[in-house]
C-alpha positions as CSV (number, residue, x, y, z in Angstrom):
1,X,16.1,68.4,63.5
2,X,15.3,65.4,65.9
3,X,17.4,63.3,63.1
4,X,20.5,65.3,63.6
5,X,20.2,65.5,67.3
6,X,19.8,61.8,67.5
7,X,23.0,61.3,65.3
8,X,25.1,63.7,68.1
9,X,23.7,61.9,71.0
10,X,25.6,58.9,69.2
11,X,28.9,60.3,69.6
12,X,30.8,59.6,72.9
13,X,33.4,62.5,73.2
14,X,35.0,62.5,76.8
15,X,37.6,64.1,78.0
16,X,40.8,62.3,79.0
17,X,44.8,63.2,80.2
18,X,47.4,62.1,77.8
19,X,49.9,59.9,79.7
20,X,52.1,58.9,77.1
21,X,52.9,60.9,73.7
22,X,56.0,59.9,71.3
23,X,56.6,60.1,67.4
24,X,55.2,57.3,65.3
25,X,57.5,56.6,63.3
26,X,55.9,54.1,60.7
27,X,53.3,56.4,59.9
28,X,53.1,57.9,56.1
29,X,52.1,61.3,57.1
30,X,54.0,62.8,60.5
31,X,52.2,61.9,63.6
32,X,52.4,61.0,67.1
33,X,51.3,58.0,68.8
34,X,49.0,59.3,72.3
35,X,48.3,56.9,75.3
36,X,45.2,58.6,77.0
37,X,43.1,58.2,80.6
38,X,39.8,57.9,80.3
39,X,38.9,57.4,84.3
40,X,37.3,54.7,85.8
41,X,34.4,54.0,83.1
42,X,36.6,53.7,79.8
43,X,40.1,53.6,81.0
44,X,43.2,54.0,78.8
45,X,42.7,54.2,75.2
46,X,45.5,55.3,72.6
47,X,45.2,57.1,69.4
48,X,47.5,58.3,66.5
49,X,47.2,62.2,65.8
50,X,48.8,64.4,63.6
51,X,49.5,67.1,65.7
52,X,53.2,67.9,64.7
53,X,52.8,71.4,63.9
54,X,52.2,72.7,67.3
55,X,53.3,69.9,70.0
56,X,56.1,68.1,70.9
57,X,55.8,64.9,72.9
58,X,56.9,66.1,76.1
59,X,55.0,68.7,76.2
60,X,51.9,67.0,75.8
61,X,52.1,64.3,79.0
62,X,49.5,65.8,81.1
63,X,47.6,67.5,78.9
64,X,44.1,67.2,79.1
65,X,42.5,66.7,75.6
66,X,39.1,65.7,74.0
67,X,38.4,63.0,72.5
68,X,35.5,60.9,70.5
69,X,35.8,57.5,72.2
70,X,33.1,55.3,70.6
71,X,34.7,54.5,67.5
72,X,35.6,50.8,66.2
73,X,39.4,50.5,66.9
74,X,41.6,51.1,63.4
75,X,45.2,49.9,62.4
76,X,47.3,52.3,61.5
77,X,50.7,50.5,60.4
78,X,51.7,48.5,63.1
79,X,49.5,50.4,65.7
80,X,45.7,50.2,66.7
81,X,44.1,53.6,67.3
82,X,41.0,53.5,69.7
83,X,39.8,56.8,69.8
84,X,39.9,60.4,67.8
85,X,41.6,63.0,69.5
86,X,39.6,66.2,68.5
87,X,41.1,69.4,67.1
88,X,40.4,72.5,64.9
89,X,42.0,72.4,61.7
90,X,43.9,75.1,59.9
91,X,44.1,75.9,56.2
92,X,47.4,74.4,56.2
93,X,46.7,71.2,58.1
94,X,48.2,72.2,61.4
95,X,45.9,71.0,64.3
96,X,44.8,72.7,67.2
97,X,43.8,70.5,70.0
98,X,40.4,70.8,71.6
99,X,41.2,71.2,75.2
100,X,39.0,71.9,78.9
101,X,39.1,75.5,79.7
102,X,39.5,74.0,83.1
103,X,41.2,70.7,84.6
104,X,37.9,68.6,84.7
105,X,38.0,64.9,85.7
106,X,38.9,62.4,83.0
107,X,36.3,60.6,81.5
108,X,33.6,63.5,81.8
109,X,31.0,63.8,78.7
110,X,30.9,66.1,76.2
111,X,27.3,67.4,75.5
């Protein structure tokens, strides 16, 4: 049990406000590319997500979202994604973002 705990305790999910959300459009499979506040301690990060099935770029500016932050930056075509927007995923693929049930301030932990 101590094992798995310590693995969890590894994982830096914060929550952050998107601030920038439009369609990526060299990606092989439909997604969107998502420029997210962090606050103070992390800052902006982005990250590609295919969230297609529910969202729509406009609508997701201001949204608050979750998000694992810690991991090592990864090209995706011509784009780096920094972080791992977090969501429950459908039978069909569709995403459902993980969201605050509240506005909280960006950059909070996740425990």
């Amino acid at each position: 049990m101590e094992s798995t705990l310590h693995h969890f305790e590894q994982l830096d999910i914060r929550t952050g406000t998107i601030k920038e959300a439009r369609v990526f459009e060299k990606a092989r499979k439909p997604a969107y590319q998502l420029v997210i506040d962090f606050g103070v301690e992390i800052g902006i990060k982005k990250s590609s997500a295919q969230i297609i099935h529910f969202y729509q770029p406009q609508d997701l500016v201001g949204m608050q979202v979750i998000a694992l932050v810690n991991l090592p930056p990864r090209q995706i075509a011509n784009f780096i994604s920094e972080c791992l927007v977090l969501g429950a995923v459908n039978a069909d693929g569709s995403v459902v973002l993980l969201q605050p049930q509240q506005t909280v301030a960006n950059g909070l932990k996740i425990a």
